[in-house]
C-alpha positions as CSV (number, residue, x, y, z in Angstrom):
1,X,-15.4,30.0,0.1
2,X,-15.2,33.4,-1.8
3,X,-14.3,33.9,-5.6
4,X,-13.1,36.8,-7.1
5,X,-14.3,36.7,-11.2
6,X,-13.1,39.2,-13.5
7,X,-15.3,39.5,-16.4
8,X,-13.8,40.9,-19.4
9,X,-15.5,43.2,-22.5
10,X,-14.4,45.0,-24.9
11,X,-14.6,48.1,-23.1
12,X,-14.4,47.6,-19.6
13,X,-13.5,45.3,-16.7
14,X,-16.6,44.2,-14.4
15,X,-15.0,42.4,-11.1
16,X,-17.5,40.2,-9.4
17,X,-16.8,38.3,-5.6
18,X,-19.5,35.8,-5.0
19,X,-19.9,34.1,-1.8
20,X,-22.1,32.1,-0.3
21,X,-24.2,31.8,-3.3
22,X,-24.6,35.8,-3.9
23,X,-22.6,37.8,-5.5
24,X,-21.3,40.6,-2.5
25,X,-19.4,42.7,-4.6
26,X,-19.4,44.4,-8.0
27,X,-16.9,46.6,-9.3
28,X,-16.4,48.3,-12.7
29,X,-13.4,49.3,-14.6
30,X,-12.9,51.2,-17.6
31,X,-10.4,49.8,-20.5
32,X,-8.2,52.4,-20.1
33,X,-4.8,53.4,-18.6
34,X,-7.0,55.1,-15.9
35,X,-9.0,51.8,-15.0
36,X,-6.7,49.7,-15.1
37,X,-4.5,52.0,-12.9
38,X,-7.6,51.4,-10.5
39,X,-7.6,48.1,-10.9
40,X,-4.1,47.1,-10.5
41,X,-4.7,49.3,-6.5
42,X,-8.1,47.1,-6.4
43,X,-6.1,43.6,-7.5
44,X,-4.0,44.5,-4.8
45,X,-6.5,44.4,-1.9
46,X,-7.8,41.0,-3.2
47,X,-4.6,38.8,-3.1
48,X,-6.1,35.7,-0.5
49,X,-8.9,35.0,-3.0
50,X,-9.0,32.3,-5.9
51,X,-9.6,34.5,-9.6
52,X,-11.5,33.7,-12.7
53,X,-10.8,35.6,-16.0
54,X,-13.8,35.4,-18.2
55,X,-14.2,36.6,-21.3
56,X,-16.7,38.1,-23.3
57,X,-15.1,39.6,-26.6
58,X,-15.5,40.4,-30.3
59,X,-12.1,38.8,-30.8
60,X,-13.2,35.6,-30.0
61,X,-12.7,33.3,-32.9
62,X,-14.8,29.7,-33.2
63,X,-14.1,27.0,-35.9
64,X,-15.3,23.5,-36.5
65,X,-13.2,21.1,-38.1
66,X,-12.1,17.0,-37.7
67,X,-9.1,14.9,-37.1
68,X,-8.7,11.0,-37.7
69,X,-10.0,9.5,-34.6
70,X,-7.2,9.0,-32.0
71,X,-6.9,8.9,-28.4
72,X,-4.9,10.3,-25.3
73,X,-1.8,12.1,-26.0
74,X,-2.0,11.7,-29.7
75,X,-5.1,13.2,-30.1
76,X,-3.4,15.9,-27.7
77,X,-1.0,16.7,-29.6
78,X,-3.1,16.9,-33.0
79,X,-5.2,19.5,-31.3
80,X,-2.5,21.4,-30.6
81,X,-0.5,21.3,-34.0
82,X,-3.9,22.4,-36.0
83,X,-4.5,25.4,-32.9
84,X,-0.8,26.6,-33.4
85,X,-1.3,26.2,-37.1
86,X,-4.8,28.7,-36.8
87,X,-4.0,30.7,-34.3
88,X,-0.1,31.5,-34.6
89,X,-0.4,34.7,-33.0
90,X,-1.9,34.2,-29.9
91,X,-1.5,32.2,-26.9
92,X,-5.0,31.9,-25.7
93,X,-6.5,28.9,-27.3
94,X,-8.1,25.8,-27.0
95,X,-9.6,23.1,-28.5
96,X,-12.8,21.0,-27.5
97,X,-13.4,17.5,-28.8
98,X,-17.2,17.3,-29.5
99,X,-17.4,13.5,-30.1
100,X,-17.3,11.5,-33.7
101,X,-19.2,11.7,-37.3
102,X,-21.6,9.3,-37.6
103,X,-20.7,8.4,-41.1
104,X,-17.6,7.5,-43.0
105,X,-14.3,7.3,-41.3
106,X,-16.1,8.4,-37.7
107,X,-13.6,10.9,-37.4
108,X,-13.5,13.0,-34.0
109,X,-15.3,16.4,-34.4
110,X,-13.3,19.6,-32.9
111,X,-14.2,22.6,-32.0
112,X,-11.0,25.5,-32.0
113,X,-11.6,28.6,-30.3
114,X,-9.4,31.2,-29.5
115,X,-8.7,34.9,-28.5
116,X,-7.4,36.3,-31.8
117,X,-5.9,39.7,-30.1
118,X,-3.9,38.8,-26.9
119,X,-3.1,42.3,-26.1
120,X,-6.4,42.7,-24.2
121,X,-5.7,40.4,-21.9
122,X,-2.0,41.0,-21.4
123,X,-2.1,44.3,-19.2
124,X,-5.0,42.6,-17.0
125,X,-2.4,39.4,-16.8
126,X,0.1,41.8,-15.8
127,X,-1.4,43.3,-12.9
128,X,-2.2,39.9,-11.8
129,X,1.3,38.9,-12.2
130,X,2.8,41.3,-10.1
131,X,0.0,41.0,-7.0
132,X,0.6,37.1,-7.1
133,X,-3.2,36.5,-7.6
134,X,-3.4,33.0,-7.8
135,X,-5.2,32.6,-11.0
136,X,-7.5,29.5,-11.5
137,X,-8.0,30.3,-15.4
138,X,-9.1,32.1,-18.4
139,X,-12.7,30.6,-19.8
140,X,-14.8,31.8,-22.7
141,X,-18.0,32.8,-21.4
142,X,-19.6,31.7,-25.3
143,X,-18.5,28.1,-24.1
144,X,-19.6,28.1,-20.6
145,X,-23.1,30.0,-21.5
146,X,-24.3,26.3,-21.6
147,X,-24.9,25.8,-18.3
148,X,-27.5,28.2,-18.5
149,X,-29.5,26.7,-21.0
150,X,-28.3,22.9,-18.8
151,X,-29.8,24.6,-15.5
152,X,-33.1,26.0,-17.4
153,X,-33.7,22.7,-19.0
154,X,-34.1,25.0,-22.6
155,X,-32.1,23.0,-24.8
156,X,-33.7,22.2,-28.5
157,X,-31.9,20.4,-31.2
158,X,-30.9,24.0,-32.2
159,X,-30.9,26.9,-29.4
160,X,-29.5,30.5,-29.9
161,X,-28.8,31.9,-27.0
162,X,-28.8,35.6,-26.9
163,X,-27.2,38.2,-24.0
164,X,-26.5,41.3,-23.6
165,X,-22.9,42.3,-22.7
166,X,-23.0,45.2,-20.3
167,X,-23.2,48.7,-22.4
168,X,-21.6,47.1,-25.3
169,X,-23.6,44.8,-27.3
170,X,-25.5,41.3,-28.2
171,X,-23.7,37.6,-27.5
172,X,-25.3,35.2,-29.8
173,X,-24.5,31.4,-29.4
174,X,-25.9,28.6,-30.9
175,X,-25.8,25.4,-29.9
176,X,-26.2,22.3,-31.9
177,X,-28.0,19.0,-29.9
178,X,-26.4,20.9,-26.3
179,X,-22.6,21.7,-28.3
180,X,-21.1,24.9,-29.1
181,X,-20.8,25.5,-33.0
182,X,-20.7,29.5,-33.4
183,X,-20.9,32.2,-31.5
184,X,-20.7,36.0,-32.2
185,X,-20.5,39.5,-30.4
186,X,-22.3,42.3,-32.1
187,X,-22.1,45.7,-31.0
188,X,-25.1,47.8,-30.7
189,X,-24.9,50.6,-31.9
190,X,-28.4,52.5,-31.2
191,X,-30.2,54.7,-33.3
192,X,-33.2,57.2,-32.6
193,X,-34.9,55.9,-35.4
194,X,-34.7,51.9,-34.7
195,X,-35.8,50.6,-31.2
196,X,-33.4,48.0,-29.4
197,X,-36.1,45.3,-29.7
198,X,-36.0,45.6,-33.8
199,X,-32.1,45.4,-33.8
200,X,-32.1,42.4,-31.6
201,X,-34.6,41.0,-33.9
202,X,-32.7,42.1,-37.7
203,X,-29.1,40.2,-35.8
204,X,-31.0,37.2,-34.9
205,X,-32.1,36.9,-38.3
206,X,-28.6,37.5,-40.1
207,X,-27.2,34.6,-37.8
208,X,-29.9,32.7,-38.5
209,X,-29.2,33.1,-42.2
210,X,-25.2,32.6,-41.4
211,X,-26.2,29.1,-39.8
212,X,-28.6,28.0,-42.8
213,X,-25.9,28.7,-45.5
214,X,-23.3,26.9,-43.2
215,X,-26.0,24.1,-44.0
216,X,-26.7,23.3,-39.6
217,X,-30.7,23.0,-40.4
218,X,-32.4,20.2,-42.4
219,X,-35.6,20.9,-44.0
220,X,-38.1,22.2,-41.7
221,X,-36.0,22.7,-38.8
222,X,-36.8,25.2,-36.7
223,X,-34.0,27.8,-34.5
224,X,-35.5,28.4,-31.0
225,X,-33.9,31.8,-29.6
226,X,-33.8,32.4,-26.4
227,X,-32.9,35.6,-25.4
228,X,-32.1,36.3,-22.0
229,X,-33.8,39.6,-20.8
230,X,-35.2,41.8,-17.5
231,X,-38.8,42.3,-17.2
232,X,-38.5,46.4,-17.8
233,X,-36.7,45.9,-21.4
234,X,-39.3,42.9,-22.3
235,X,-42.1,44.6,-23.4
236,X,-39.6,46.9,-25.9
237,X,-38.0,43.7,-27.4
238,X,-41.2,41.7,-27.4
239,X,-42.7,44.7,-29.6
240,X,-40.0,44.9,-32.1
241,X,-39.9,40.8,-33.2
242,X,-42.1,38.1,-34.5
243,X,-41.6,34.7,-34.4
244,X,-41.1,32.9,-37.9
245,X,-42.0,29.4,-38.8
246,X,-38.3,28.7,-38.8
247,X,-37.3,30.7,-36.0
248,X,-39.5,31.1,-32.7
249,X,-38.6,33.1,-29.9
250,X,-38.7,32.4,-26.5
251,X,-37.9,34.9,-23.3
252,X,-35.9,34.2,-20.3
253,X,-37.3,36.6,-17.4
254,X,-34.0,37.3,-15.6
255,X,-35.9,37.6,-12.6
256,X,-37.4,34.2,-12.6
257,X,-34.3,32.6,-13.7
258,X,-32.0,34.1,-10.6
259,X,-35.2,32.5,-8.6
260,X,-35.2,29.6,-10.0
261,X,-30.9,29.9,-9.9
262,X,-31.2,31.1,-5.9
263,X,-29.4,34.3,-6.7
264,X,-30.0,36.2,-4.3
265,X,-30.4,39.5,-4.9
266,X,-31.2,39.4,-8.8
267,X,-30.0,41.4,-11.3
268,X,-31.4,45.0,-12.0
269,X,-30.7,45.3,-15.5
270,X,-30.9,43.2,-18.9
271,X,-26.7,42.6,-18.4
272,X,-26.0,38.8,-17.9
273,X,-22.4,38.6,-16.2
274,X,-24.2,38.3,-13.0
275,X,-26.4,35.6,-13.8
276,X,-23.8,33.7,-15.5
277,X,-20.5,34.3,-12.9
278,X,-23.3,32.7,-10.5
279,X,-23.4,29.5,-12.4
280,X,-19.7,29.7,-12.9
281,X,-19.3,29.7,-9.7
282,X,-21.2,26.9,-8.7
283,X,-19.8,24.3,-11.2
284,X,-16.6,22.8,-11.8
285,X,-15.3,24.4,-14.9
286,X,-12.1,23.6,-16.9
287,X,-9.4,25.9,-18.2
288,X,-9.2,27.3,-21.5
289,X,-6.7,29.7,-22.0
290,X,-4.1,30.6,-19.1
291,X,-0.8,28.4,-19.2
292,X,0.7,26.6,-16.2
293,X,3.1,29.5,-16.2
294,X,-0.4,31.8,-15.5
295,X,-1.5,29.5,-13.1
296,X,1.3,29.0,-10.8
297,X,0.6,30.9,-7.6
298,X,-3.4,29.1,-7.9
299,X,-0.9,26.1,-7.5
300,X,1.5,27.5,-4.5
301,X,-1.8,28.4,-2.7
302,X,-3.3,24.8,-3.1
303,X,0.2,23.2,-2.4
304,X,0.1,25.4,1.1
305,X,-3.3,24.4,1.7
306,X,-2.5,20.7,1.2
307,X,0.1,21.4,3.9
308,X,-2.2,22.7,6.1
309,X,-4.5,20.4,6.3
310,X,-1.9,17.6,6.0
311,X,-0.4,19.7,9.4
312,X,-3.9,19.9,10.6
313,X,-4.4,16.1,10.6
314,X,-1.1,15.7,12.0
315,X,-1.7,17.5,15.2
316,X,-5.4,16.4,14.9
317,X,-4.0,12.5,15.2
318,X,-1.6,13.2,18.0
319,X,-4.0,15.0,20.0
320,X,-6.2,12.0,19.9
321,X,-2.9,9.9,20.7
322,X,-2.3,12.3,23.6
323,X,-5.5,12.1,24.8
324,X,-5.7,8.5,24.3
325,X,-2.4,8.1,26.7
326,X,-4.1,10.0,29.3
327,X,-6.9,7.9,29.2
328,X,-4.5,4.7,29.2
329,X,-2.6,6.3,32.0
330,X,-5.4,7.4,34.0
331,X,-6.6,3.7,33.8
332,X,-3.4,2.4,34.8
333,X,-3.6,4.4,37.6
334,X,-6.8,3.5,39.1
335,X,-6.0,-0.1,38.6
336,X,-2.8,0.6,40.1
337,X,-5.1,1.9,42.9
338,X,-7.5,-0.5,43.0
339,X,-4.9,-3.3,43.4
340,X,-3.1,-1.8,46.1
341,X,-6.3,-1.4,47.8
342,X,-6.8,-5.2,47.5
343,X,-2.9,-6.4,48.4
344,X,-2.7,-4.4,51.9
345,X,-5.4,-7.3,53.4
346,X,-3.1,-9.9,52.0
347,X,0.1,-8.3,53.0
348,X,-1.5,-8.2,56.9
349,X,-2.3,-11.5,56.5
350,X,1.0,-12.5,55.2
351,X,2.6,-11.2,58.0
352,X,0.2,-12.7,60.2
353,X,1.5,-16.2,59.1
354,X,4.7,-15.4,58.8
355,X,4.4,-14.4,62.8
356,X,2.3,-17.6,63.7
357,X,5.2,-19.8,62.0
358,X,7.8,-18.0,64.1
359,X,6.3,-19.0,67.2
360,X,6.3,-22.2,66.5
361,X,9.5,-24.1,67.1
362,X,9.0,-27.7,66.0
363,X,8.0,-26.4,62.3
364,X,12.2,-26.1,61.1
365,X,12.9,-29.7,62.2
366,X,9.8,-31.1,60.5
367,X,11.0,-29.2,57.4
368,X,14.8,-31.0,57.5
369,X,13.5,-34.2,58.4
370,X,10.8,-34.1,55.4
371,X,13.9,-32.4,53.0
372,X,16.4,-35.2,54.3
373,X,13.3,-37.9,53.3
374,X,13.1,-36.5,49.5
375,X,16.5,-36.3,48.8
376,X,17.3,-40.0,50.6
377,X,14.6,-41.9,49.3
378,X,12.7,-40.1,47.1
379,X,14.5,-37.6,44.6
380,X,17.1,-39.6,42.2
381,X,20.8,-39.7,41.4
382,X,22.4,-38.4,38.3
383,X,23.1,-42.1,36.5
384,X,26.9,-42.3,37.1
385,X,29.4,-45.0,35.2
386,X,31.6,-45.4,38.4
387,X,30.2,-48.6,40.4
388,X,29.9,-50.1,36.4
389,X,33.6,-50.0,35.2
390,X,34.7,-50.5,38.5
391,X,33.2,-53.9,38.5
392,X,34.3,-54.5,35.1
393,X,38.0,-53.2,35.4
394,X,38.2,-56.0,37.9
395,X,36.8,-58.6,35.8
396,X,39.1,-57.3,32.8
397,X,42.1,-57.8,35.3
398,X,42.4,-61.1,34.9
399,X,42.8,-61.3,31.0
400,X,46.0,-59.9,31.0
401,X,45.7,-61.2,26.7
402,X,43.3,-58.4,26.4
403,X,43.9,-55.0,25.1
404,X,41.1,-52.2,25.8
405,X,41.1,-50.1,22.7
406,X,37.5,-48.1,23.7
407,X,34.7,-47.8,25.7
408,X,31.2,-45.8,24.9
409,X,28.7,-46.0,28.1
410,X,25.5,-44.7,28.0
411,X,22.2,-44.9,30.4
412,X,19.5,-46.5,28.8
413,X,15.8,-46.8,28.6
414,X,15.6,-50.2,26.9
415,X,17.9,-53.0,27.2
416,X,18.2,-53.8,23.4
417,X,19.2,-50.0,22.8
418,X,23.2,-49.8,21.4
419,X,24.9,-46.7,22.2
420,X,26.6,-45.2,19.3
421,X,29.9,-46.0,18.3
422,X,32.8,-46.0,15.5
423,X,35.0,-49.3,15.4
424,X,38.9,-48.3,15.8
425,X,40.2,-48.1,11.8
426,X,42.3,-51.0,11.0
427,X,46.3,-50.5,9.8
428,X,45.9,-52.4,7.1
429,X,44.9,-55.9,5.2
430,X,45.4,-58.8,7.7
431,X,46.0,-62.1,6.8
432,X,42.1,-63.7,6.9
433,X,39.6,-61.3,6.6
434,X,35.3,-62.5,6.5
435,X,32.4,-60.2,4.5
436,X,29.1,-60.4,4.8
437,X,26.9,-60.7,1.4
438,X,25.9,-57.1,1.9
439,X,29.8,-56.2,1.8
440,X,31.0,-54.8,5.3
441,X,33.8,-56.4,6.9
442,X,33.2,-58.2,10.2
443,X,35.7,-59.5,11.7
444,X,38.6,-57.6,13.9
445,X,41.7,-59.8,12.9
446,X,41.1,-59.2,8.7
447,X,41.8,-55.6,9.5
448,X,38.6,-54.6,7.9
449,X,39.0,-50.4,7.0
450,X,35.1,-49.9,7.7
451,X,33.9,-48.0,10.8
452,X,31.1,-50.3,11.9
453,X,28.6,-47.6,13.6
454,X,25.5,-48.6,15.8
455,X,22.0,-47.1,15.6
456,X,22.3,-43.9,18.8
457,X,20.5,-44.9,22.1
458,X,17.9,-43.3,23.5
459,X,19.3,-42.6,27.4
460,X,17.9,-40.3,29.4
461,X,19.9,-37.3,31.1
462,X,20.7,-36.2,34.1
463,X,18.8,-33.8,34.5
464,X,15.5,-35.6,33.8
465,X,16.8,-39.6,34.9
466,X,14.9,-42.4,33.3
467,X,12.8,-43.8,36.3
468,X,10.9,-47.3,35.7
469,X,11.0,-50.2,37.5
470,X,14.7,-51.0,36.2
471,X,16.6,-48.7,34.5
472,X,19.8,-49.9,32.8
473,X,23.3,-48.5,31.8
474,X,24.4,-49.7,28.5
475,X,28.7,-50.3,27.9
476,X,30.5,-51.0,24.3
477,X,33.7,-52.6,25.0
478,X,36.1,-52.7,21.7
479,X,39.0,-54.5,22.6
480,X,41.7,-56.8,20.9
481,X,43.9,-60.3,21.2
482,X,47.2,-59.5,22.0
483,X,49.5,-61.3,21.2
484,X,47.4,-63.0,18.4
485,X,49.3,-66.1,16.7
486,X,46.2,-66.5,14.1
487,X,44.8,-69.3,15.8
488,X,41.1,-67.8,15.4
489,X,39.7,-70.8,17.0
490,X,41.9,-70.0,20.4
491,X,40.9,-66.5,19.9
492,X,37.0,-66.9,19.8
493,X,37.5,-68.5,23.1
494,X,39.2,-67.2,24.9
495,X,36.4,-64.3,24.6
496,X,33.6,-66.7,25.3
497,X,35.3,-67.0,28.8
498,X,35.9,-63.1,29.2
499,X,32.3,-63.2,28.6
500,X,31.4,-65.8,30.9
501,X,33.3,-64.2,33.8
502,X,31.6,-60.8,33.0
503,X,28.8,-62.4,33.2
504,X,28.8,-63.0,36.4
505,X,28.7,-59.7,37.6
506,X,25.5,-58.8,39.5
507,X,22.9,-57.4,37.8
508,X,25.2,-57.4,34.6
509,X,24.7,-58.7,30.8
510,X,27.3,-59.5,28.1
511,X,26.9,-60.3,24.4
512,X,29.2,-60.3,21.7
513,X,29.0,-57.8,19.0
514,X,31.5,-58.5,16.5
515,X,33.8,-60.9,16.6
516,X,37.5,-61.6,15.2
517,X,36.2,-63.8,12.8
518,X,32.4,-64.1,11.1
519,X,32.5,-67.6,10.5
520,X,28.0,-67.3,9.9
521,X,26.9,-68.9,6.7
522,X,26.5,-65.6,5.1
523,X,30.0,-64.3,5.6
524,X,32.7,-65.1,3.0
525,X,36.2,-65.8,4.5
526,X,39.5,-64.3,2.3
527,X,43.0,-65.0,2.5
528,X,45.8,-62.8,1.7
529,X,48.2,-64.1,-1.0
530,X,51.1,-62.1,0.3
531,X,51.5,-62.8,4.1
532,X,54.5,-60.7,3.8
533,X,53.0,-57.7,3.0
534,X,50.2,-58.2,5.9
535,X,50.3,-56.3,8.8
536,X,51.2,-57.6,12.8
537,X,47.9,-60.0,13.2
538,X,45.5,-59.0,15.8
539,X,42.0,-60.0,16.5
540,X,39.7,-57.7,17.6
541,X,36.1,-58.1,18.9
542,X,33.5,-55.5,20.1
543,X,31.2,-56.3,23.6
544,X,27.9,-55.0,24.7
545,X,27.4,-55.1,28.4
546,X,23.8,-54.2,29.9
547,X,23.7,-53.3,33.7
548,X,20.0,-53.4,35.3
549,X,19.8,-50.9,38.4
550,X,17.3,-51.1,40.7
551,X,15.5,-47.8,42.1
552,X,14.2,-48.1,45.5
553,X,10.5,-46.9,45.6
554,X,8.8,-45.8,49.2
């Protein structure tokens, strides 16, 4: 992917698009209203491509300084209080946190640096602005210069690093233990009677005498300068300087360092935009200067993008859908195929049998005569009450004393099983009434105002019959006394001979369940002291009749 870096001096504007890992083109522009005229028709043939903004100027301020140790937004915020307080005039700043003091309160180390004249930048911004050049950011080149000491592997405990802006002058920068702590752009102005080589050598030797009085080097500590330079302009500066016991000189050939970079094709001259927009280009680098405001259409572009690829994946995930239902259908089809294939053989011989049955005659009167068999003999009858209380309404007949109050039937699987049932609620207190010691009411003449309830039987239904040996249809009979004198004794039985005579049904069982009176050891028997205020007397009694049917088997 191709980036377009702008790379900003004093007196010019060089514009750099690398690619690939080369750089493919290299313009120049003049700081004038005449290059920049150029540039903004230049600008405008560039639009598509992501832009750098570095800079490489004499206003380019650097100061150290600390701030209690605090973290996230606080320390944020800090940061930007003390740039605003330095830098008031201009909007290109930024501070760079440099880790802690090793001594005292460990507060965090900062490192301000700024642009101290914005109106260089602001006719470049402008151009920018108005082609809607997405912008990535405005970076120091002093700060990002590191990564070319990082890539060379020649950092010391103290490095100056020396470059030479293109026809302007010398970038020194030194770096404390890999950090940034000063930087400066001299111009160079040349002179007839002083070689290049000897004013490289008389600046390198002011900063390093700036850097002692600032108090960087302990006793003994040496300043290795590195000074990055092509092999034509070598010999000149390697005539005019001598290494020091406190400073010692080292060259960068810019030829082997593009080599050992794989930039391809190097440099031609000492100037080191190339060499450094190269590394620039290959790292990820954070913003310095430019504001969100700056940045904006860098943001549009990666918002499309995200769309795009977001679109992209889209389509990209129903094609493979699409293609996947193909496939599925295709499938589909062949099995569809493939089964049809198989089903004509079984359809012939379907049809085949369904001919041979035709012909033969006797085959519909075996069928009704085997149907008749099942439903005669073998298949049984819904269980039905009729033949049960039919047998019993004659039976009940002949007690014209007894009054039916209800009946609950119910086919069973077990004899012993009660179908469920709630006694008729009594009118009122009678005159006798029995309880048991657990405290329900037993008896049908005391009027007892309890609903006597039976645990719910188990029958089968019709659809699914019980079918045993015997199966058995279960009957509560509730019933009453009338009229009813009092004489309990008379009462009790005459029931014992409605019992009897039910009895003697076929097949058919009777027991009492409650009687009019529970005259057992562990009933109580009560008499009302007010007869007057008792109600008609009437003594009821519940039956349970039990009916064993007998299913044919063949």
């Amino acid at each position: 992917m191709a980036k377009h870096f702008l790379y900003l001096t004093n007196d010019k504007l060089v514009a750099l698009i690398w690619k690939n890992g080369a750089i493919v083109e290299r313009d120049v522009f003049g700081a004038t209203e005449l290059g920049m005229s150029a540039f903004t028709t230049y600008i405008a043939q560039h639009q598509g491509i992501a832009t750098y903004i570095v800079t490489d100027l004499i206003e380019e301020d650097f100061r150290l300084d600390t701030v209690p140790h605090l973290r996230g937004g606080d320390l944020d915020a800090v940061i930007g209080r003390k740039l605003a307080q330095l830098y008031r005039a201009s909007p290109f700043r930024h501070g760079i946190i440099q880790g802690r003091e090793e001594e005292g309160r460990r507060d965090d180390k900062i490192l301000y640096h700024a642009v101290t004249n914005p109106e260089i930048l602001k006719p470049l911004l402008a151009a920018i602005e108005r082609a809607e050049i997405p912008l990535e950011g405005i970076y120091s080149s002093a700060v990002l210069s590191g990564k070319l000491l990082e890539a060379l592997q020649s950092f010391f405990q103290h490095t100056l690093l020396v470059t030479i802006v293109p026809d302007f002058g010398l970038r020194q920068t030194y770096f404390q233990n890999k950090q940034i702590k000063f930087s400066r752009l001299t111009p160079i102005i040349f002179d007839e009677g002083q070689p290049a080589g000897e004013l490289i050598a008389a600046e390198t030797s002011r900063t390093w005498q700036y850097l002692d009085s600032l108090r960087f080097f302990a006793s003994g500590e040496t300043l290795e300068v590195s000074i990055l330079v092509h092999a034509r302009d070598r010999q000149m500066v390697t005539e005019a300087i001598r290494s020091y016991p406190l400073i010692q000189y080292r060259f960068l050939d810019i030829d082997e360092v593009a080599a050992k970079l794989k930039l391809k094709p190097a440099p031609v001259s000492s100037h080191a935009e190339e060499l450094l927009v190269h590394l620039y280009a290959q790292a990820r680098i954070d913003n310095h200067f430019a504001t969100p405001e700056q940045r904006r259409f860098s943001t549009y572009k990666r918002l499309r993008f995200g769309l795009f690829a977001l679109t992209a994946g889209i389509l990209a995930a129903c094609t493979v859908a699409a293609m996947f239902n193909l496939y599925e259908a295709s499938r589909i089809s062949t099995e569809i195929d493939r089964r049809t294939a198989a089903l004509k053989p079984l359809q012939i011989e379907y049809r085949a049998v369904v001919d041979e049955i035709g012909k033969q005659t006797a085959a519909s009167e075996t069928v009704r005569d085997a149907s008749g068999f099942f439903k005669r003999y073998m298949r049984p009858s819904p269980a039905s009450p009729g033949d049960f209380l039919r047998a019993f309404s004659q039976a009940l007949t002949e007690f014209p004393n007894i009054q039916l109050l209800q009946l609950v039937w119910a086919p069973v699987a077990d004899a012993n099983t009660t179908p469920f049932y709630t006694a008729s609620a009594a009118q009122g207190p009678g005159l006798l009434q029995s309880t048991t010691r657990a405290g329900n009411t037993a008896a049908g003449l005391s009027g007892a105002n309890t609903a006597v309830a039976t645990p719910q039987s188990a029958p089968g239904t019709v659809e699914d019959p019980t079918l045993s040996d015997g199966k058995f249809q279960a009957l509560v009979v509730e019933a009453a006394i009338t009229p009813f004198d009092g004489n309990f004794r008379k009462a009790v039985n005459d029931i014992n001979v409605f019992v009897a005579r039910i009895n003697q049904l076929p097949d058919v069982r009777a027991t009492v369940l409650v009687e009019p009176l529970d005259v057992r050891t562990s009933a109580s028997i009560m008499s009302s002291e007010t007869p007057q205020a008792a109600v008609l007397p009437v003594a009821r009694f519940v039956l349970k009749l039990v009916r064993t049917v007998k299913v044919p088997r063949t």
